[in-house]
C-alpha positions in Angstrom: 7.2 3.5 -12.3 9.6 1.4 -10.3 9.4 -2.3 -10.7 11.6 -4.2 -8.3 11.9 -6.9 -10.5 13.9 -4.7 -12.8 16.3 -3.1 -10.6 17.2 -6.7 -8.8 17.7 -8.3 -12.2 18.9 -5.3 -13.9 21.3 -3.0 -11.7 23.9 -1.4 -13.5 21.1 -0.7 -16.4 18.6 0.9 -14.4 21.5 3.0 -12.3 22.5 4.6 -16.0 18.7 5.0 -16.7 18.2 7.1 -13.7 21.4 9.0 -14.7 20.2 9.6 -17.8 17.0 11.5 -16.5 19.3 13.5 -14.0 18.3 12.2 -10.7 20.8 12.7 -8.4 22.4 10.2 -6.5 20.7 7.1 -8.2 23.7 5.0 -7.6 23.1 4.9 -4.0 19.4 5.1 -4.3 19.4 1.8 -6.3 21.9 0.7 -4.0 19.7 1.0 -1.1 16.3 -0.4 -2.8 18.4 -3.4 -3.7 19.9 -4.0 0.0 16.4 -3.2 1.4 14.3 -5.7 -0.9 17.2 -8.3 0.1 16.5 -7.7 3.9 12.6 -8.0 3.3 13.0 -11.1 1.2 15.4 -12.4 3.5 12.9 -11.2 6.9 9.9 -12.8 4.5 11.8 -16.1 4.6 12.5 -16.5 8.0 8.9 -15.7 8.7 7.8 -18.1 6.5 9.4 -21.0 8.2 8.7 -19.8 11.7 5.3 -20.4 10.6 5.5 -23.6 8.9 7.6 -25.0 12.3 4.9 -23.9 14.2 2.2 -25.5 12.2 4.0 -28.7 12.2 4.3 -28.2 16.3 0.4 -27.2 16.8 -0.5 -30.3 14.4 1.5 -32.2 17.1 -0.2 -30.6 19.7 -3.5 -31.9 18.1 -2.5 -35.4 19.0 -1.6 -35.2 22.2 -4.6 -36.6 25.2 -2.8 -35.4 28.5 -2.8 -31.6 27.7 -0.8 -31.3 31.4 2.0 -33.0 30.2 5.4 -31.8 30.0 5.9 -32.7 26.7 2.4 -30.4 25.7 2.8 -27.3 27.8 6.7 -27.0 26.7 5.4 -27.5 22.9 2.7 -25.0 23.5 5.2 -23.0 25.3 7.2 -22.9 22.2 4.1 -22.1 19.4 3.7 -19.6 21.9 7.5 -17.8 21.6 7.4 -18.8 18.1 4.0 -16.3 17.2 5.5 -13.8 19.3 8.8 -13.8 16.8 6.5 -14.3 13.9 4.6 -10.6 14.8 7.9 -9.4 15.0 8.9 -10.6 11.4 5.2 -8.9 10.4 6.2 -5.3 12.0 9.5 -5.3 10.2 
């Protein structure tokens, strides 16, 4: 089994493991795990603090009384973009 804790922490050990049990090309399989985990943890991030901006912004929102105010449509304008780029995050 592959544990991706291993190969992130552990590169150069589980690239000779993998050569040891003759699979081929297991320096650029590794290679590629490694830069794909990096890119999801990195995508996971970004995701992450979309969402936490746009909970902050919709608590905001909360407060506001006139809900025709410039001030609350361009907010909600915004939450609104911002769950659009969040689904994006979610497909990658």
């Amino acid at each position: 089994m592959i544990i991706l804790k291993h190969i992130r922490e552990k590169p150069v050990i589980c690239k000779k493991k993998y050569i040891e049990r003759f699979i081929e090309n297991s320096d650029t399989i590794i290679d590629e795990i490694i830069l794909l985990d990096s890119s999801l943890r990195q995508n996971l991030e970004k995701q992450q603090k979309l969402q936490e901006e746009r909970n902050k912004i919709s608590k905001t929102l909360s407060t506001y009384k006139d809900k025709k105010s410039k001030d609350f449509l361009s907010l909600s304008e915004k939450v609104s973009l911002m769950k659009i780029d969040i689904e994006n995050f979610e497909k990658k």
